[in-house]
PDB file of N, CA, C and O in Angstrom:
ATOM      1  N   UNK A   1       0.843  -1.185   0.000  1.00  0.00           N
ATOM      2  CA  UNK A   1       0.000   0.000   0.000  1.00  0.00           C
ATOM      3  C   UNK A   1       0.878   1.234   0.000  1.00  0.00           C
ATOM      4  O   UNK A   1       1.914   1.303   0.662  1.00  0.00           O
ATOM      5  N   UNK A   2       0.536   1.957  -0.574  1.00  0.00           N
ATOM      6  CA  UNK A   2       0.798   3.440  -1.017  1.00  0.00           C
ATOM      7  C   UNK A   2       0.228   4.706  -0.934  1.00  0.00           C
ATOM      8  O   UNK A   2      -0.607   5.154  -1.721  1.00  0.00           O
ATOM      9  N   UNK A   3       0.707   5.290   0.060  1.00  0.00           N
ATOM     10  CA  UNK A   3      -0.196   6.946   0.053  1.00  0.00           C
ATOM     11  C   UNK A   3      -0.579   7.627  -1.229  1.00  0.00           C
ATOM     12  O   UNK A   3       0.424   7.897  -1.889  1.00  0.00           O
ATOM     13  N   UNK A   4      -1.532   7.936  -1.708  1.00  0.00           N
ATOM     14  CA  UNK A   4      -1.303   8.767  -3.086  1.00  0.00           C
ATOM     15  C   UNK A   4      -2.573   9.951  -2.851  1.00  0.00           C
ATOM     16  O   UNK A   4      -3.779   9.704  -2.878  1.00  0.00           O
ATOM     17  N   UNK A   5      -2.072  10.996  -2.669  1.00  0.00           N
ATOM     18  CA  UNK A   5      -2.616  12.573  -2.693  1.00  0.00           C
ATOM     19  C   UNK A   5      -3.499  13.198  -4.295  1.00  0.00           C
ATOM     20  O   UNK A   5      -4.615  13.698  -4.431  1.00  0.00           O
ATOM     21  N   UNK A   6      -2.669  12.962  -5.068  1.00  0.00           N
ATOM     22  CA  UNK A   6      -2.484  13.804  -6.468  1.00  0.00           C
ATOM     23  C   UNK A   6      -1.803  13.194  -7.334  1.00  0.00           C
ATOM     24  O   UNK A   6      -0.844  12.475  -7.051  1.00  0.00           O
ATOM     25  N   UNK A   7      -2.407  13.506  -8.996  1.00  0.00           N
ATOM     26  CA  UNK A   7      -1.044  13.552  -9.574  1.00  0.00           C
ATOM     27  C   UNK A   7      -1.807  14.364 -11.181  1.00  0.00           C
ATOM     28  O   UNK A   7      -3.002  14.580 -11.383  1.00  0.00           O
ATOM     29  N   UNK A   8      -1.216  14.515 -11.645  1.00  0.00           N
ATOM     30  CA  UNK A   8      -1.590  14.990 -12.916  1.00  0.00           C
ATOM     31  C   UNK A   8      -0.978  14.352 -14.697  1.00  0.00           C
ATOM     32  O   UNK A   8       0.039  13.660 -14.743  1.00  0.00           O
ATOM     33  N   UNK A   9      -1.769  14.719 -16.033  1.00  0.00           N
ATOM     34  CA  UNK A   9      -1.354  13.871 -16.742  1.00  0.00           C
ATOM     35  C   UNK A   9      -1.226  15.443 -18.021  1.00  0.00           C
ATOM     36  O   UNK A   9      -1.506  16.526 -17.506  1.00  0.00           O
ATOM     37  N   UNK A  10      -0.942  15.458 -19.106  1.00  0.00           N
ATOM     38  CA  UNK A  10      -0.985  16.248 -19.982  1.00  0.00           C
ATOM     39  C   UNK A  10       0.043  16.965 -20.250  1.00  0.00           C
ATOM     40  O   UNK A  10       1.074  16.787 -19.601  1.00  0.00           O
ATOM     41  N   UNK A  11      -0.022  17.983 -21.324  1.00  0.00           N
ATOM     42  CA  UNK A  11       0.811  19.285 -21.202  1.00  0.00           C
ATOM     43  C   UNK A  11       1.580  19.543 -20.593  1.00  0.00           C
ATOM     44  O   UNK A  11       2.784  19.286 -20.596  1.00  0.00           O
ATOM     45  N   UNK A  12       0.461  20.531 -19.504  1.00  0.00           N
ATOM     46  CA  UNK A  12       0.859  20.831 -18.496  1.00  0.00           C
ATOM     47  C   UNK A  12       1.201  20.246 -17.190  1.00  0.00           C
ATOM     48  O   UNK A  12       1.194  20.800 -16.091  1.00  0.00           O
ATOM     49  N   UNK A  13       1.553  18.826 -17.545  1.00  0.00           N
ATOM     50  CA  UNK A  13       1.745  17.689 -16.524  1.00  0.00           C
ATOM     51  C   UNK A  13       2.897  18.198 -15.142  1.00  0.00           C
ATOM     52  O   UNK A  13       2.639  18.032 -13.950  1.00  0.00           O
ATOM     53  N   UNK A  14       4.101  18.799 -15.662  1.00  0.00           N
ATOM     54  CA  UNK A  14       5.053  19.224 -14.916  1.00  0.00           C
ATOM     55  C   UNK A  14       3.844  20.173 -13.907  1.00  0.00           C
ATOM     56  O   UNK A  14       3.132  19.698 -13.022  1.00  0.00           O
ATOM     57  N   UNK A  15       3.895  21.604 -14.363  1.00  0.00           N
ATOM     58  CA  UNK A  15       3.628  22.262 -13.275  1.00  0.00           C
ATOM     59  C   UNK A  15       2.522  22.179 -12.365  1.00  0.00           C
ATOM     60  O   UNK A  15       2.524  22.815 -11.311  1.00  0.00           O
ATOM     61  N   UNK A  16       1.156  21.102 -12.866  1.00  0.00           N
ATOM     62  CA  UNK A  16       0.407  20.948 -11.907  1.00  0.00           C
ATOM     63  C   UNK A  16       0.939  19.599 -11.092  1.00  0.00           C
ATOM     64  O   UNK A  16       0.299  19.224 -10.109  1.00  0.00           O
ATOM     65  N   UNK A  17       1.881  19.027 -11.434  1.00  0.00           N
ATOM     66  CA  UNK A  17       2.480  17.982 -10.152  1.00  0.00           C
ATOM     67  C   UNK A  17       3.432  18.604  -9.582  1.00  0.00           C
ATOM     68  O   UNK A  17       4.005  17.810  -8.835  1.00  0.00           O
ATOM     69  N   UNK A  18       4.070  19.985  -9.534  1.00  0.00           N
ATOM     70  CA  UNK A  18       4.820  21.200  -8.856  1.00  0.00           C
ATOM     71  C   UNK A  18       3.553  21.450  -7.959  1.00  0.00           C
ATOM     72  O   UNK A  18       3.359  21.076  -6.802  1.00  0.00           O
ATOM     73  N   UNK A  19       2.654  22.258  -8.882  1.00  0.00           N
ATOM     74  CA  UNK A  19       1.709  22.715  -7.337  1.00  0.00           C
ATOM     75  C   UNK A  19       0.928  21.856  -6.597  1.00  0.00           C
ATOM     76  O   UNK A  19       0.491  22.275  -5.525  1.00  0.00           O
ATOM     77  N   UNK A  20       0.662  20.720  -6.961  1.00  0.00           N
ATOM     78  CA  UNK A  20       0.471  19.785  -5.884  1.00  0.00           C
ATOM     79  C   UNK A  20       1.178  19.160  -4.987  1.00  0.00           C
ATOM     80  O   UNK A  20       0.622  18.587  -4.050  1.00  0.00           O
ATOM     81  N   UNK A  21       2.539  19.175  -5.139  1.00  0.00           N
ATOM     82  CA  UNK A  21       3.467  18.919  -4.354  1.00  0.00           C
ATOM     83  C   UNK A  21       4.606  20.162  -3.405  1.00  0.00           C
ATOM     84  O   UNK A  21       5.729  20.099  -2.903  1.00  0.00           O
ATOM     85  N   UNK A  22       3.177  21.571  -3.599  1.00  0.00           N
ATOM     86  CA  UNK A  22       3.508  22.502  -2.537  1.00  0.00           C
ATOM     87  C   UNK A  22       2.397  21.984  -1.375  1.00  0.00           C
ATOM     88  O   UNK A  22       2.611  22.237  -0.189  1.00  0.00           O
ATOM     89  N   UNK A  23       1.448  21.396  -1.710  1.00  0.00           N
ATOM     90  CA  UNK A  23       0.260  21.687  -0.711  1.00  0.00           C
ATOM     91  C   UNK A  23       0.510  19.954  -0.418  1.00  0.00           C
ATOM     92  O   UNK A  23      -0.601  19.490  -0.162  1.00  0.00           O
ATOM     93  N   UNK A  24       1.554  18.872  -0.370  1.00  0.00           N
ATOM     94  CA  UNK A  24       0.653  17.561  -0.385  1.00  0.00           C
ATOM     95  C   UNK A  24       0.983  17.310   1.454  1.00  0.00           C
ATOM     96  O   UNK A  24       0.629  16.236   1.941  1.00  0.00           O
ATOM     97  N   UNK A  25       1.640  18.334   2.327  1.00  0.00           N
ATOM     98  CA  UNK A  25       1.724  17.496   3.724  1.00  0.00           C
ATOM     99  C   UNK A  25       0.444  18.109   4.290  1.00  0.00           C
ATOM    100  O   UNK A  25      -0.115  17.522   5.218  1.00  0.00           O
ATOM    101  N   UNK A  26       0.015  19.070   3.878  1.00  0.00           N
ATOM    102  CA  UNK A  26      -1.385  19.694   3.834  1.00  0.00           C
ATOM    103  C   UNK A  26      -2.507  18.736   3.416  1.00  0.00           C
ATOM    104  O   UNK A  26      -3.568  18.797   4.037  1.00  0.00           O
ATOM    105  N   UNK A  27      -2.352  17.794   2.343  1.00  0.00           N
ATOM    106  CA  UNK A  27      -3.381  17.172   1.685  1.00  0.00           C
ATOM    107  C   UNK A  27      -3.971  15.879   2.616  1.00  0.00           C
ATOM    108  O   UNK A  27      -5.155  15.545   2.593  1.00  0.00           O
ATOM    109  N   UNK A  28      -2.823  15.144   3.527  1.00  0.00           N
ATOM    110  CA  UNK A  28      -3.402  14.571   4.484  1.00  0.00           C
ATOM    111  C   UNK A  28      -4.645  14.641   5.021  1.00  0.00           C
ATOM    112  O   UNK A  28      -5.216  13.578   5.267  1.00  0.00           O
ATOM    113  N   UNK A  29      -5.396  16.080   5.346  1.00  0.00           N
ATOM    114  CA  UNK A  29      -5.706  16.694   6.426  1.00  0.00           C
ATOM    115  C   UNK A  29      -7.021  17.287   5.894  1.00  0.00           C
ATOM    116  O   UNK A  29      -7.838  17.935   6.548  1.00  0.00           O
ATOM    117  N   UNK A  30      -7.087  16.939   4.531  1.00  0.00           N
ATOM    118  CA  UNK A  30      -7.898  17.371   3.694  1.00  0.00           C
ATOM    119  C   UNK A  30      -9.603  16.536   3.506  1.00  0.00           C
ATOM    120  O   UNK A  30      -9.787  15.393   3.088  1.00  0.00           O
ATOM    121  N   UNK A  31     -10.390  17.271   3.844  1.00  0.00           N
ATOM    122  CA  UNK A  31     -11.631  16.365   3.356  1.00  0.00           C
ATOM    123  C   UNK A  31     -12.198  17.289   1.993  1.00  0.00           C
ATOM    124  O   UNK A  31     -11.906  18.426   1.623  1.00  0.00           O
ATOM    125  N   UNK A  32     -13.379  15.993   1.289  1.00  0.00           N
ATOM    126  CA  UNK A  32     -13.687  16.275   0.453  1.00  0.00           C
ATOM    127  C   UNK A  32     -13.721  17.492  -0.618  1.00  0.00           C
ATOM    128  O   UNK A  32     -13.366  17.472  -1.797  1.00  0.00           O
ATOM    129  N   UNK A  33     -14.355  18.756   0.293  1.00  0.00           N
ATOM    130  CA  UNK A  33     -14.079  20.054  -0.272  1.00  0.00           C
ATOM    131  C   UNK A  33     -12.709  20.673  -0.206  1.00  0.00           C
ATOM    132  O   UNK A  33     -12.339  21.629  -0.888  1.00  0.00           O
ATOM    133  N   UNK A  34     -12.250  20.254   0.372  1.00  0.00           N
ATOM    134  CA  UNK A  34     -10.917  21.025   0.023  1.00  0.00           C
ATOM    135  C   UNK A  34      -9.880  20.063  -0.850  1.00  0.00           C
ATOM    136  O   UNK A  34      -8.745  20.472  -1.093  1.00  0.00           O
ATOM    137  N   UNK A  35     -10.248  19.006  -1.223  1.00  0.00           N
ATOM    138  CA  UNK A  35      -9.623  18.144  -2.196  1.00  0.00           C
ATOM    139  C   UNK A  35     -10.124  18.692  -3.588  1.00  0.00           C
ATOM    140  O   UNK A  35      -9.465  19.028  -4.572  1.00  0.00           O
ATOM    141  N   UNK A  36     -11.540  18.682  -3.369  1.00  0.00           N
ATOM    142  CA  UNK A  36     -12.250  19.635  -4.931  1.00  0.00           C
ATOM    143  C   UNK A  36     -11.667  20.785  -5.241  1.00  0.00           C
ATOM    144  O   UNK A  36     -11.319  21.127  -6.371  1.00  0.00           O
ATOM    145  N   UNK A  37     -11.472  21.818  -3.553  1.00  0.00           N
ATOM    146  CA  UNK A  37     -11.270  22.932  -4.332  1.00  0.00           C
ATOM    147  C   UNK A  37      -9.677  22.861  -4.598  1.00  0.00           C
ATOM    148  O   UNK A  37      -9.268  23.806  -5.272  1.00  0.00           O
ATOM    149  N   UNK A  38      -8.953  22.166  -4.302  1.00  0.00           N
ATOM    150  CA  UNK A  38      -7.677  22.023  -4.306  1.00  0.00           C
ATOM    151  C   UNK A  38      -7.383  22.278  -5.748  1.00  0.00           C
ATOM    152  O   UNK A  38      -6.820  23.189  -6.354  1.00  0.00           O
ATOM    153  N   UNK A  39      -8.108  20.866  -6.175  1.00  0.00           N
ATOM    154  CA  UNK A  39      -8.061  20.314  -7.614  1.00  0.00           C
ATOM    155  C   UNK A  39      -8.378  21.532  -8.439  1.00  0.00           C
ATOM    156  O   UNK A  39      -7.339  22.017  -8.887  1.00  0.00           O
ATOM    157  N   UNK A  40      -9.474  22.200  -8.796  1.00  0.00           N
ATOM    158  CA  UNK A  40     -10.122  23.445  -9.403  1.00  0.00           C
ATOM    159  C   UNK A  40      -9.254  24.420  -9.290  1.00  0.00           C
ATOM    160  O   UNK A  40      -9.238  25.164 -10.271  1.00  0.00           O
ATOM    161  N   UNK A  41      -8.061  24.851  -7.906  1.00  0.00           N
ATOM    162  CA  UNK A  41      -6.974  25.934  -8.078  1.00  0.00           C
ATOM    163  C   UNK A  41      -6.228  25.414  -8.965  1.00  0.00           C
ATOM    164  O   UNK A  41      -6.110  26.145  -9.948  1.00  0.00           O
ATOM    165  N   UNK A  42      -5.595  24.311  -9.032  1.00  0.00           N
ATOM    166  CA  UNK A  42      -4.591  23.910  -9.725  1.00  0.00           C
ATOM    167  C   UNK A  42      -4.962  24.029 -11.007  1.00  0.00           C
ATOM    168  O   UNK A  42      -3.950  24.240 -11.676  1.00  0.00           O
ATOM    169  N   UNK A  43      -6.054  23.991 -11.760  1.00  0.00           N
ATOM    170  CA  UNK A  43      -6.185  23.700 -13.166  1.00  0.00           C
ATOM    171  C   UNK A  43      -6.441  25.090 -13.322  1.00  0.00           C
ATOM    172  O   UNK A  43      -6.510  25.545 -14.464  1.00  0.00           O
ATOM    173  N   UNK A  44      -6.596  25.851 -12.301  1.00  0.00           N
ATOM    174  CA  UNK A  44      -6.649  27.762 -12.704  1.00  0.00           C
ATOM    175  C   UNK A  44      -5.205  27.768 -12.670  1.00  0.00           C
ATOM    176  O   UNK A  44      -4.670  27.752 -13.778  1.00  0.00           O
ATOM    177  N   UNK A  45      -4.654  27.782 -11.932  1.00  0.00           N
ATOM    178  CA  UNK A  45      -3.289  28.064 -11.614  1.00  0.00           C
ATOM    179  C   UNK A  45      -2.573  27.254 -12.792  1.00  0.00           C
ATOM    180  O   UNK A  45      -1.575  27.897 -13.117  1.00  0.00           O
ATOM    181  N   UNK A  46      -2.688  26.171 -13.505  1.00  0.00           N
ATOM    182  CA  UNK A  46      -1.532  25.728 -14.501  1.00  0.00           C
ATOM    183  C   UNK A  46      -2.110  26.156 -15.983  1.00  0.00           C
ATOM    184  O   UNK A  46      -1.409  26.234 -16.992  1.00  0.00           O
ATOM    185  N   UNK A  47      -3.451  26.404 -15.921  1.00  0.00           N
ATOM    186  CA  UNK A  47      -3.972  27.278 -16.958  1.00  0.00           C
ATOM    187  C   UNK A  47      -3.840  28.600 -17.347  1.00  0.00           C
ATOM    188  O   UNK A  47      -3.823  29.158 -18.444  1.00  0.00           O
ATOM    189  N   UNK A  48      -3.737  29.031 -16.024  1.00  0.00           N
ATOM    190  CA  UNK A  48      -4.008  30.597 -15.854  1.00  0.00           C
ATOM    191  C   UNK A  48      -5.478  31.300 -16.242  1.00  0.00           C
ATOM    192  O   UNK A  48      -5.400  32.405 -16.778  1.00  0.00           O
ATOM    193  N   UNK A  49      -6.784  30.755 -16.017  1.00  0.00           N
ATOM    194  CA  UNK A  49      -7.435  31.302 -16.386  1.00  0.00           C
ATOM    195  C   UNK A  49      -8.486  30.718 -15.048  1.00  0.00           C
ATOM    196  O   UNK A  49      -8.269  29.639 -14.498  1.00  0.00           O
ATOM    197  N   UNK A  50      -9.325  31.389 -14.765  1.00  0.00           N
ATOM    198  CA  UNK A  50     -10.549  31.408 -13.826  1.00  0.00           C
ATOM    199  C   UNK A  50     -11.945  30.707 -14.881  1.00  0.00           C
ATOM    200  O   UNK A  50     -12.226  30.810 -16.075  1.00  0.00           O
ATOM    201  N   UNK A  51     -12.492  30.075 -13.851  1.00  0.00           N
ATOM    202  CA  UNK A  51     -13.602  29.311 -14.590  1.00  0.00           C
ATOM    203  C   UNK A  51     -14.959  29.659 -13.960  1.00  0.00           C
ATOM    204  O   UNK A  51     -14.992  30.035 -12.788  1.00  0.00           O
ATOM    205  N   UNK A  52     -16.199  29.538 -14.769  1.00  0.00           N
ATOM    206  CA  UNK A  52     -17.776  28.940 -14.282  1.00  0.00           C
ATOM    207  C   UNK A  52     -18.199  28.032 -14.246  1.00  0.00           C
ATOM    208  O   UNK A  52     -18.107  27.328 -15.252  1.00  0.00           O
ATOM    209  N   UNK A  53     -18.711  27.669 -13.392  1.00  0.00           N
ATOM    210  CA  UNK A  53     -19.469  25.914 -13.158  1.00  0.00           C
ATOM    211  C   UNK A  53     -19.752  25.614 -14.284  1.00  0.00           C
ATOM    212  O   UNK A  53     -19.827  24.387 -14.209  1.00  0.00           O
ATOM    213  N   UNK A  54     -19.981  25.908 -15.374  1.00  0.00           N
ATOM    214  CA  UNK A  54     -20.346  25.659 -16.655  1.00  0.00           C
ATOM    215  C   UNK A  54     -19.182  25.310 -17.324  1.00  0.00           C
ATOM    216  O   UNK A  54     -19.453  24.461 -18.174  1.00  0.00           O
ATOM    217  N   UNK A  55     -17.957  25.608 -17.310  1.00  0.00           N
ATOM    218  CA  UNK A  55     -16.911  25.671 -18.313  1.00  0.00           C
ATOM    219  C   UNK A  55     -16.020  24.241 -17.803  1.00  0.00           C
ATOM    220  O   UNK A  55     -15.171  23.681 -18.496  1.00  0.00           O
ATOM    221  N   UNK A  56     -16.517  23.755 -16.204  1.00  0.00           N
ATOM    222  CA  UNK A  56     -15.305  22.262 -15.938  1.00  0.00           C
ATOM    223  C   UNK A  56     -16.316  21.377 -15.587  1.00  0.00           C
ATOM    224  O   UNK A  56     -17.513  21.655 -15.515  1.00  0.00           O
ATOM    225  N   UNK A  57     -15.836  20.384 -15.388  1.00  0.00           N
ATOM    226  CA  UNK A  57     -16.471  18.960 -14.869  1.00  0.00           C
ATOM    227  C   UNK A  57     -15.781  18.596 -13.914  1.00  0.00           C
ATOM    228  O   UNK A  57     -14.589  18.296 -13.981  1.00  0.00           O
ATOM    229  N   UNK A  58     -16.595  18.588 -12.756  1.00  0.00           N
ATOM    230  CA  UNK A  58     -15.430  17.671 -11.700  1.00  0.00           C
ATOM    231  C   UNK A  58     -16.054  16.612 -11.181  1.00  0.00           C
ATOM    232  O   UNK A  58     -17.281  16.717 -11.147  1.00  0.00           O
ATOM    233  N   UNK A  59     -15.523  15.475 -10.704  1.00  0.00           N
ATOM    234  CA  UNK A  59     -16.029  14.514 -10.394  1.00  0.00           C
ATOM    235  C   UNK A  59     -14.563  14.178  -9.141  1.00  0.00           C
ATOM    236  O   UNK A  59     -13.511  14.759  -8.872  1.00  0.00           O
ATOM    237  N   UNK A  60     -15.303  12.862  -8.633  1.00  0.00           N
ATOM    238  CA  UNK A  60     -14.216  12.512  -7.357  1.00  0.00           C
ATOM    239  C   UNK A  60     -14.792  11.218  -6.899  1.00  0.00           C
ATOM    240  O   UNK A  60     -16.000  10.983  -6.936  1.00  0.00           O
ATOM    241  N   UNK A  61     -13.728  10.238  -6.388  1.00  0.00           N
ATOM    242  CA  UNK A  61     -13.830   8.901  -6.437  1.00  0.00           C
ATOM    243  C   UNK A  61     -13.780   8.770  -4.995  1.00  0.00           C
ATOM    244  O   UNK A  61     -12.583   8.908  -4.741  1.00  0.00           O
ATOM    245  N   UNK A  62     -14.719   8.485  -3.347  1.00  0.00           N
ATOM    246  CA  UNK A  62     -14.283   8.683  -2.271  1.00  0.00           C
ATOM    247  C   UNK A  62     -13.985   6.969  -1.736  1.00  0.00           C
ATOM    248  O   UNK A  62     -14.134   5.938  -2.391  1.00  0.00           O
ATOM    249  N   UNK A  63     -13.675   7.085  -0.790  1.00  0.00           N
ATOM    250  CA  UNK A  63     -13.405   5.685   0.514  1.00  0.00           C
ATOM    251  C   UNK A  63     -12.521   4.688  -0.821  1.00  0.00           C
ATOM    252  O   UNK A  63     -11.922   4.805  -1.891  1.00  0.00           O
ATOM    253  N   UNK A  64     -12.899   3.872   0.010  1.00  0.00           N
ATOM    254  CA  UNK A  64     -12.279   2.575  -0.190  1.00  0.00           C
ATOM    255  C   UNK A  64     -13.118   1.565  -1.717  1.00  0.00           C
ATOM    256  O   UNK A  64     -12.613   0.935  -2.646  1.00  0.00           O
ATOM    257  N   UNK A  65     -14.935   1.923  -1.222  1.00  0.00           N
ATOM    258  CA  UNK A  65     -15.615   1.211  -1.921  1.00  0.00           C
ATOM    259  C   UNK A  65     -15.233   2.043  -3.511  1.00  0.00           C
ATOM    260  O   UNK A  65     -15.210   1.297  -4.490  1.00  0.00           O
ATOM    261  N   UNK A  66     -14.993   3.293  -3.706  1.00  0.00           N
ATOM    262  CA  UNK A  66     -14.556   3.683  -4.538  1.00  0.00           C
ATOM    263  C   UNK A  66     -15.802   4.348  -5.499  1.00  0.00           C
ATOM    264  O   UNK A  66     -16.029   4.072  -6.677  1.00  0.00           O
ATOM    265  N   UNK A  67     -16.685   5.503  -4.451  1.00  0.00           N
ATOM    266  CA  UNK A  67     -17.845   5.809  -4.675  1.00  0.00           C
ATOM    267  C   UNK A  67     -17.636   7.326  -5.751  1.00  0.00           C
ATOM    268  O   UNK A  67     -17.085   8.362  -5.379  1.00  0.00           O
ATOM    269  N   UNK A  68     -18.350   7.035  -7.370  1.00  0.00           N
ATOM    270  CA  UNK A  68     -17.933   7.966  -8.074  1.00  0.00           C
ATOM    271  C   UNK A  68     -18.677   9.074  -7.845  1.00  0.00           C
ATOM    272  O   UNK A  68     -19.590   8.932  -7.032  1.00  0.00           O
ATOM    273  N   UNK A  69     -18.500  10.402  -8.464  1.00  0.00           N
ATOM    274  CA  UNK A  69     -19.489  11.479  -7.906  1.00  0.00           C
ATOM    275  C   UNK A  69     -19.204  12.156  -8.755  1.00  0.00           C
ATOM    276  O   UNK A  69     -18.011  12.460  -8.764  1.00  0.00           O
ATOM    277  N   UNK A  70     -20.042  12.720  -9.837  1.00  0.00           N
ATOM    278  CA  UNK A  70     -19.810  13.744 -10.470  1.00  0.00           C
ATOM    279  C   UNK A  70     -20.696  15.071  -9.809  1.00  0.00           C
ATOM    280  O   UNK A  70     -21.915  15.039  -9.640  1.00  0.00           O
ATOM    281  N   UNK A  71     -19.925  16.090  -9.517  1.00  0.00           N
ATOM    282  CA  UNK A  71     -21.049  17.291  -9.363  1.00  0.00           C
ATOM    283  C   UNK A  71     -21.463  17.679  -9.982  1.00  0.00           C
ATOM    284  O   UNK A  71     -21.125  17.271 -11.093  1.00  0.00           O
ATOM    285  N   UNK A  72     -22.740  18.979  -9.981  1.00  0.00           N
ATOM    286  CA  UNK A  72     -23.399  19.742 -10.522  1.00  0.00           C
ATOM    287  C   UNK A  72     -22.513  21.124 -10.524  1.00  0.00           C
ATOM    288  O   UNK A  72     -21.582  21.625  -9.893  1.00  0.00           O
ATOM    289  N   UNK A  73     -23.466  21.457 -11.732  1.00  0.00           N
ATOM    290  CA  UNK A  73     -22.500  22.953 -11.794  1.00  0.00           C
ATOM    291  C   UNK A  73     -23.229  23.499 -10.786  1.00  0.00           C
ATOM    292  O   UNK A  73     -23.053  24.718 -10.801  1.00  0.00           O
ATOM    293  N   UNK A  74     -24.023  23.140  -9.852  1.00  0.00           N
ATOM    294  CA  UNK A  74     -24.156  24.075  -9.022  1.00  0.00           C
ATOM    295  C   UNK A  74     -23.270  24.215  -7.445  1.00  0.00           C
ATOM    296  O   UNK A  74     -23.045  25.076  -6.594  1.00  0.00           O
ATOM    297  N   UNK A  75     -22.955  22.731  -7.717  1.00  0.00           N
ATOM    298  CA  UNK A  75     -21.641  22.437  -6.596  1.00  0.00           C
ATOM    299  C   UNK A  75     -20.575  22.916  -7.092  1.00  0.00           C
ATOM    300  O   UNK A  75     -19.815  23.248  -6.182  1.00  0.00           O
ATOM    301  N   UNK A  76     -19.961  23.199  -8.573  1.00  0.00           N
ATOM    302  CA  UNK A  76     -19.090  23.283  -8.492  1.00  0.00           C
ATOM    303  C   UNK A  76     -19.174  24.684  -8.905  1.00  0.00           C
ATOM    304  O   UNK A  76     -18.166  24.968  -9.554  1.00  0.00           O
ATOM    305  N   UNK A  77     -20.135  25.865  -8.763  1.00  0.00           N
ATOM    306  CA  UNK A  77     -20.114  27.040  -8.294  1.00  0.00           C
ATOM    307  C   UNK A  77     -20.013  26.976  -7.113  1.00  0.00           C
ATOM    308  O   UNK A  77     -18.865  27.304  -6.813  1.00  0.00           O
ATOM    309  N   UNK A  78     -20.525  26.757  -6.355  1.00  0.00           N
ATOM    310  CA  UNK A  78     -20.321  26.639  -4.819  1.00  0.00           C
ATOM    311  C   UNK A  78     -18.824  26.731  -4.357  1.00  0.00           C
ATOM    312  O   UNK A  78     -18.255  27.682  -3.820  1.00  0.00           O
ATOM    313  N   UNK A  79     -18.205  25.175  -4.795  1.00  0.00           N
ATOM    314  CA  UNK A  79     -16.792  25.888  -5.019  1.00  0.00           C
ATOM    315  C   UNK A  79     -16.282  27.091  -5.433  1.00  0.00           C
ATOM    316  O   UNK A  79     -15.943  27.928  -4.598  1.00  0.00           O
ATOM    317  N   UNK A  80     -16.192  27.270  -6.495  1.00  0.00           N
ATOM    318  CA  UNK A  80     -15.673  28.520  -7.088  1.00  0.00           C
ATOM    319  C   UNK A  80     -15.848  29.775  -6.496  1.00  0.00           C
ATOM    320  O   UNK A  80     -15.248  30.848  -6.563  1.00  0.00           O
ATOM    321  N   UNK A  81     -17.219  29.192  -5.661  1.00  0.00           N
ATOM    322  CA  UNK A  81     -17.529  30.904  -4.850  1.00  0.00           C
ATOM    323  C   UNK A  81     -16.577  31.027  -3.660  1.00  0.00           C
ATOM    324  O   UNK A  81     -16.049  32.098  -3.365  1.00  0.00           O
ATOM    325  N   UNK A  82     -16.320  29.547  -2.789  1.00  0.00           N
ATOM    326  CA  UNK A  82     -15.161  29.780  -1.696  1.00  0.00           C
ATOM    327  C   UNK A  82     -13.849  29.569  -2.154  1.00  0.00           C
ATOM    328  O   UNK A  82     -12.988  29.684  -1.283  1.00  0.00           O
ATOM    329  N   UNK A  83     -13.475  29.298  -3.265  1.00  0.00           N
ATOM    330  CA  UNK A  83     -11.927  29.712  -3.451  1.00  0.00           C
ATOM    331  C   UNK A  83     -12.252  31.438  -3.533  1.00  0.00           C
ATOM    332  O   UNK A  83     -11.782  32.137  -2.636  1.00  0.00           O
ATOM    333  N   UNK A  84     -12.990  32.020  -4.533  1.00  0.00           N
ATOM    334  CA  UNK A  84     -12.957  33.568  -4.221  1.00  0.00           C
ATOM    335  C   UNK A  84     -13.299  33.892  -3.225  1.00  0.00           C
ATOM    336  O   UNK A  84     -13.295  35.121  -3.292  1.00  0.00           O
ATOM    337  N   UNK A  85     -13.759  33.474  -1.843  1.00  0.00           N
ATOM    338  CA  UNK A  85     -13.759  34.243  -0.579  1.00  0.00           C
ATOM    339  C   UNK A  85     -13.270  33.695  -0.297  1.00  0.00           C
ATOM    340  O   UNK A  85     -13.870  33.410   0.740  1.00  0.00           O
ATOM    341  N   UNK A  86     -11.943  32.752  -0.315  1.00  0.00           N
ATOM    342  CA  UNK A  86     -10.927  32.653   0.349  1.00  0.00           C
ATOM    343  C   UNK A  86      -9.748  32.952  -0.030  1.00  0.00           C
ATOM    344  O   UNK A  86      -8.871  32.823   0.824  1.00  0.00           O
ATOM    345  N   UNK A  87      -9.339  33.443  -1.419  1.00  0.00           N
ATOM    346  CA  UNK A  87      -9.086  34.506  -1.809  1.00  0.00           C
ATOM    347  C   UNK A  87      -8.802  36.343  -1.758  1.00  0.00           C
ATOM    348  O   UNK A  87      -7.896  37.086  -2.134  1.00  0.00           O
ATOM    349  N   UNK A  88     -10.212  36.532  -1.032  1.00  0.00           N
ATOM    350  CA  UNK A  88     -10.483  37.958  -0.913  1.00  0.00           C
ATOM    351  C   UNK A  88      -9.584  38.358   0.269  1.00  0.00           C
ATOM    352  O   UNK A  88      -9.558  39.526   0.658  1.00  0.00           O
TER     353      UNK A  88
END
C-alpha cells in the first residue's frame, strides 16, 4: 500500500504535479471540499485562467468502496464561490 494525494497527466503535466506537491503534507488533512477545491486551483493556476461551473467537470472517487461522484455545476459554483472568498 501506497499513500497517493495527487497527480496529474498532460501538457501541463510538470507544473500541476509542482503545485500539488507545494500543498501535499497539507493534503493529508484534507476532506472532500478542500480536495475539490484544491483540484479546481490547480487547473486555474496551470492554466491561468478562472472558470464557471459551466466551463469544468469535476467529479471525485471517495473511501475505499470507490464511490464515483460527479457534481453539478451548481456544486461546483459553490466551489468557485469559496476559493474567491478565500481569496479575498
Amino acid at each position: 500500500y501506497l499513500p497517493f494525494f495527487g497527480t496529474a497527466s498532460g501538457s501541463k503535466e510538470q507544473e500541476a504535479i509542482n503545485f500539488l506537491e507545494r500543498r501535499v503534507t497539507d493534503m493529508k488533512e484534507y476532506d472532500a471540499d478542500q480536495t475539490v477545491r484544491t483540484a479546481i486551483m490547480c487547473l486555474g493556476s496551470v492554466l491561468g485562467s478562472d472558470f464557471r461551473g459551466s466551463e469544468i467537470e469535476v467529479a471525485m472517487v471517495e473511501g475505499k468502496a470507490g464511490l464515483f461522484t460527479k457534481l453539478t455545476e451548481d456544486e461546483i459554483d459553490a466551489h468557485l464561490n469559496a476559493i474567491a472568498d478565500a481569496d479575498a
